[in-house]
C-alpha positions as protocol buffer text, in pm:
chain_id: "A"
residue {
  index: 1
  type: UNK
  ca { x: -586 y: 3747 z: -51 }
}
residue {
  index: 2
  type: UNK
  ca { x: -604 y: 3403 z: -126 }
}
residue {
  index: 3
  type: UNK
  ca { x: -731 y: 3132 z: 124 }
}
residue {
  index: 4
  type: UNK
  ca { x: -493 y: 2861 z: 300 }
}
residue {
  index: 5
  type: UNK
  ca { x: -618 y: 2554 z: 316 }
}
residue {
  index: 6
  type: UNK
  ca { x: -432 y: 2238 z: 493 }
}
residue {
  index: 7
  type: UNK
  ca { x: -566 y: 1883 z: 359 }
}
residue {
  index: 8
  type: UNK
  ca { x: -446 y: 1646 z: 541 }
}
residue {
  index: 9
  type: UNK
  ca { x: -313 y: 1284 z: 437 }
}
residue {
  index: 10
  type: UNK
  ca { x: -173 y: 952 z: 512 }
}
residue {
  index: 11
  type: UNK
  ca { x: 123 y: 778 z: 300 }
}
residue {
  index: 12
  type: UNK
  ca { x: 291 y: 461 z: 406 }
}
residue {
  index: 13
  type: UNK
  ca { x: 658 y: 445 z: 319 }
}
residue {
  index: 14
  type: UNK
  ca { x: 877 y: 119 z: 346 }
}
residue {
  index: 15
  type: UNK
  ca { x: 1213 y: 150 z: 563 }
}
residue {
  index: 16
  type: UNK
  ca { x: 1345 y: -102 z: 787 }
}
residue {
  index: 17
  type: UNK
  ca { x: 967 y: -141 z: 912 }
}
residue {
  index: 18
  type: UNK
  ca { x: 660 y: 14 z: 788 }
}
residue {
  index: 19
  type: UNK
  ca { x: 610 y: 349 z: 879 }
}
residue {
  index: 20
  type: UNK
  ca { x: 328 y: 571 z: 848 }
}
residue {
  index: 21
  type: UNK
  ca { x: 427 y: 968 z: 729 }
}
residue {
  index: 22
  type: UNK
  ca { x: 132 y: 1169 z: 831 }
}
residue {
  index: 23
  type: UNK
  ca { x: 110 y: 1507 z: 530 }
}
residue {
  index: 24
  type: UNK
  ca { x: -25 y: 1797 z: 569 }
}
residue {
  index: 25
  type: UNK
  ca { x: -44 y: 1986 z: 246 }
}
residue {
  index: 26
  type: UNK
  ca { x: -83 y: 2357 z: 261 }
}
residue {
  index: 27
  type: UNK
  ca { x: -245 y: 2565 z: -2 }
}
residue {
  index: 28
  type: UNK
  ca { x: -243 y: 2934 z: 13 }
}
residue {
  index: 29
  type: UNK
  ca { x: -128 y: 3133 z: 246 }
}
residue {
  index: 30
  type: UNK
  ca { x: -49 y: 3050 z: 633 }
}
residue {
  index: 31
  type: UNK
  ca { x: -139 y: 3434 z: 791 }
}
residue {
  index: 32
  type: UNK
  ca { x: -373 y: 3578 z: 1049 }
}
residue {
  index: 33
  type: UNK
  ca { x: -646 y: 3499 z: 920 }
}
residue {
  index: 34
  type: UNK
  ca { x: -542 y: 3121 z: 849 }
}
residue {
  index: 35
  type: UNK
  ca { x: -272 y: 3011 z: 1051 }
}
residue {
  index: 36
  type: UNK
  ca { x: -538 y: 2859 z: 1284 }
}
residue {
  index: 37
  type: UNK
  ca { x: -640 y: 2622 z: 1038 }
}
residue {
  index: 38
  type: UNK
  ca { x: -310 y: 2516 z: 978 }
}
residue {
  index: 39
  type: UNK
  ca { x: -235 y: 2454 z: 1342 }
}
residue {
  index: 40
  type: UNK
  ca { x: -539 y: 2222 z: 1389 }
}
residue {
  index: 41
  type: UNK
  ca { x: -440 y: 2002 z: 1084 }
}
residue {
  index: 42
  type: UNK
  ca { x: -117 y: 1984 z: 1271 }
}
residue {
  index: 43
  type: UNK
  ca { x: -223 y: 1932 z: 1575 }
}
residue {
  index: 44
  type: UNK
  ca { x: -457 y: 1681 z: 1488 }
}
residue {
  index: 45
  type: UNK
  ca { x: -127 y: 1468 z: 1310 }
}
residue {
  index: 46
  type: UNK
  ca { x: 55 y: 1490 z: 1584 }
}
residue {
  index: 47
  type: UNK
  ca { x: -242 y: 1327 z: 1783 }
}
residue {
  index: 48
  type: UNK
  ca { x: -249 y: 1042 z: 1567 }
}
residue {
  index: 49
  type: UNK
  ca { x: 113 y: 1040 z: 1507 }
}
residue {
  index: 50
  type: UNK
  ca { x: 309 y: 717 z: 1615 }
}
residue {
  index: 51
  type: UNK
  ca { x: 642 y: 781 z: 1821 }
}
residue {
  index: 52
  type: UNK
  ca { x: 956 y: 822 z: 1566 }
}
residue {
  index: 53
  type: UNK
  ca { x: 764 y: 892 z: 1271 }
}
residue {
  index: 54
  type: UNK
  ca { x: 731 y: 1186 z: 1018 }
}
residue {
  index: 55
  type: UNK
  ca { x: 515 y: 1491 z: 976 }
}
residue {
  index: 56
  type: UNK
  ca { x: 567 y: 1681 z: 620 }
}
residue {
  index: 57
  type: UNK
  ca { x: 448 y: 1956 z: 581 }
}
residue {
  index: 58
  type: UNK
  ca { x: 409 y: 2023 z: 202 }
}
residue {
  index: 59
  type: UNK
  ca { x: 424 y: 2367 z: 125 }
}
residue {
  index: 60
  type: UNK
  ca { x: 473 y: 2365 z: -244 }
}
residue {
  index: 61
  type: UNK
  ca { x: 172 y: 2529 z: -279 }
}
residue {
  index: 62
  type: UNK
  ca { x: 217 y: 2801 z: 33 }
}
residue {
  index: 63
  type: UNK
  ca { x: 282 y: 3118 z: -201 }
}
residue {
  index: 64
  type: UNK
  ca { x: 374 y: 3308 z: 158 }
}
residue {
  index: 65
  type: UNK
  ca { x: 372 y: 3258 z: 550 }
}
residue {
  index: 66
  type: UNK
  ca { x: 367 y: 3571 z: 779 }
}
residue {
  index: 67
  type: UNK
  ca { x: 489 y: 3516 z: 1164 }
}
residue {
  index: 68
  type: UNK
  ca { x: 168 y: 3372 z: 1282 }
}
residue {
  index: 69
  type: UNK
  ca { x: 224 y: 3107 z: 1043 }
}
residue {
  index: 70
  type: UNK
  ca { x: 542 y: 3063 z: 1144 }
}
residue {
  index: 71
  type: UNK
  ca { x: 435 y: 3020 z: 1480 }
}
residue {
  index: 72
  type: UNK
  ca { x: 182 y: 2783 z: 1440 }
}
residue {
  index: 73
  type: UNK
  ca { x: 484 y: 2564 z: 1258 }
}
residue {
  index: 74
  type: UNK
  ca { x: 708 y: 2587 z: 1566 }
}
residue {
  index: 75
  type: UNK
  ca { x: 409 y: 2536 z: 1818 }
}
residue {
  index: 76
  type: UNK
  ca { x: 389 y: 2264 z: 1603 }
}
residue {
  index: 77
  type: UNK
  ca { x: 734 y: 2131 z: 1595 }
}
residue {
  index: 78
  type: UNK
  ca { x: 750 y: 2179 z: 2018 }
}
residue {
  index: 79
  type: UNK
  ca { x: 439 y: 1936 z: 2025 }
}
residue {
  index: 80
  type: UNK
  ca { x: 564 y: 1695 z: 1789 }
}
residue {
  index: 81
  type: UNK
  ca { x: 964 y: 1635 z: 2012 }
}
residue {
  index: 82
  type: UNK
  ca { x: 743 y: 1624 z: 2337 }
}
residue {
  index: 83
  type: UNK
  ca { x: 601 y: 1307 z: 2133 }
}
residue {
  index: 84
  type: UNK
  ca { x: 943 y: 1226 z: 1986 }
}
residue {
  index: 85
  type: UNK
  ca { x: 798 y: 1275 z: 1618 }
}
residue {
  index: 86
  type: UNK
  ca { x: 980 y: 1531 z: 1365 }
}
residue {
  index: 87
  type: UNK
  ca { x: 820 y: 1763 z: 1177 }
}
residue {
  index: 88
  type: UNK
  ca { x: 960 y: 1803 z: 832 }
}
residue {
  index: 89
  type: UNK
  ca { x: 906 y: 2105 z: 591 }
}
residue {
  index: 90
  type: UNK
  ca { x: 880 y: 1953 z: 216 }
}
residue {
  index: 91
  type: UNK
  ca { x: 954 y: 2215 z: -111 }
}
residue {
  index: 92
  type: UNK
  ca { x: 958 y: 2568 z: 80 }
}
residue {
  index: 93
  type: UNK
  ca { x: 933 y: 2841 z: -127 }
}
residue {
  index: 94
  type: UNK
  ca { x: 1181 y: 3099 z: -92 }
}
residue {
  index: 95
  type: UNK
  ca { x: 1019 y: 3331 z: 112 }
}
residue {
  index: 96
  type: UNK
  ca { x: 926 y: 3083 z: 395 }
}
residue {
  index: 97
  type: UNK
  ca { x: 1291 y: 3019 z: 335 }
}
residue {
  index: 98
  type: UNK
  ca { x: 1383 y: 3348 z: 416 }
}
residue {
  index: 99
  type: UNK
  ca { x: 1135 y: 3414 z: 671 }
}
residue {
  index: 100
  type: UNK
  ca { x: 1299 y: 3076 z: 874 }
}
residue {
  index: 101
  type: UNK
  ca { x: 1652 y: 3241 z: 800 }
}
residue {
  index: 102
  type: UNK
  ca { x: 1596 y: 3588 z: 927 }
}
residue {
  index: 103
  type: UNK
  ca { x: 1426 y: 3482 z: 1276 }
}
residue {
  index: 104
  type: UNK
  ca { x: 1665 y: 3176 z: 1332 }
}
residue {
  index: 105
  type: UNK
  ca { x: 1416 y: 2872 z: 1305 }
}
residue {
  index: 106
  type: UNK
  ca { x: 1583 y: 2738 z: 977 }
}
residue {
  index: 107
  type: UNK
  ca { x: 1756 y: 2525 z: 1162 }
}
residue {
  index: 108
  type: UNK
  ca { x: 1537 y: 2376 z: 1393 }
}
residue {
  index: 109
  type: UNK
  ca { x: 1343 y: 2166 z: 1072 }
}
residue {
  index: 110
  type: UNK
  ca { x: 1465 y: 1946 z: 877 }
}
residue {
  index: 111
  type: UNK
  ca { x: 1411 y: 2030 z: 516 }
}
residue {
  index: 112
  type: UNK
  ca { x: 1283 y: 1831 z: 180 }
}
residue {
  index: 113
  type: UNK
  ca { x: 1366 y: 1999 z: -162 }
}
residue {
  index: 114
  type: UNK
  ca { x: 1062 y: 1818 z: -317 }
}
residue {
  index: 115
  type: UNK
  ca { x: 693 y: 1769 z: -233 }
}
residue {
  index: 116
  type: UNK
  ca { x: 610 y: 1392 z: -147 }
}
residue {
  index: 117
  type: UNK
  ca { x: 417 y: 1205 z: -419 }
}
residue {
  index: 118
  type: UNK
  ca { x: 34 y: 1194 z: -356 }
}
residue {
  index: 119
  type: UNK
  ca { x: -65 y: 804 z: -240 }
}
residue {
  index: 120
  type: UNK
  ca { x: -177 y: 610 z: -515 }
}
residue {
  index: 121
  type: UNK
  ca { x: -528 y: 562 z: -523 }
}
């Protein structure tokens, strides 16, 4: 079993006015035994989240996600509108594709085919 590990990071992206995109990047898997982990690295972006921005989750790495992991994404999400910030799922693999499809909570994130560039150091 291979661990899941979310490492949280910061990128600044231009649009009308600056706006910071909080990213949590997820490596591994998100089950039982590490879909708490997840949901603190999400939690704690939502804390320091600014109303109307973005949360992306990156989980080009995330080789699978059972239903705890899936809850701790929609726990997540339910946090995030109370705060009116979106929570965005960045390069899903296709079977966190299919596990959003089959229980019906495809549609309630909005979805980026690619991974967002690491900030420039």
């Amino acid at each position: 079993m291979h661990e899941a590990r979310a490492l949280m990071g910061v990128q600044e992206t231009q649009d009308d006015f600056k706006k910071v995109c909080h990213i949590v990047r997820v490596r591994g898997e998100i089950d039982l035994d590490h879909a708490e982990d997840i949901a603190a690295a999400l939690a704690d972006a939502i804390r320091e989240a600014a109303p109307h921005s973005d949360i992306i989750v990156d989980l080009s790495t995330c080789s699978f996600c059972d239903s705890t992991g899936l809850n701790a994404l929609l726990r997540a999400r339910a946090d995030a509108v109370e705060k009116n910030v979106r929570v965005r799922l960045a390069a899903p693999g296709h079977q966190i594709l299919r596990l959003l499809e089959l229980t019906g909570a495809l549609t309630r994130f909005p979805l980026d085919p690619s991974a967002p560039e690491p900030p420039a150091v």
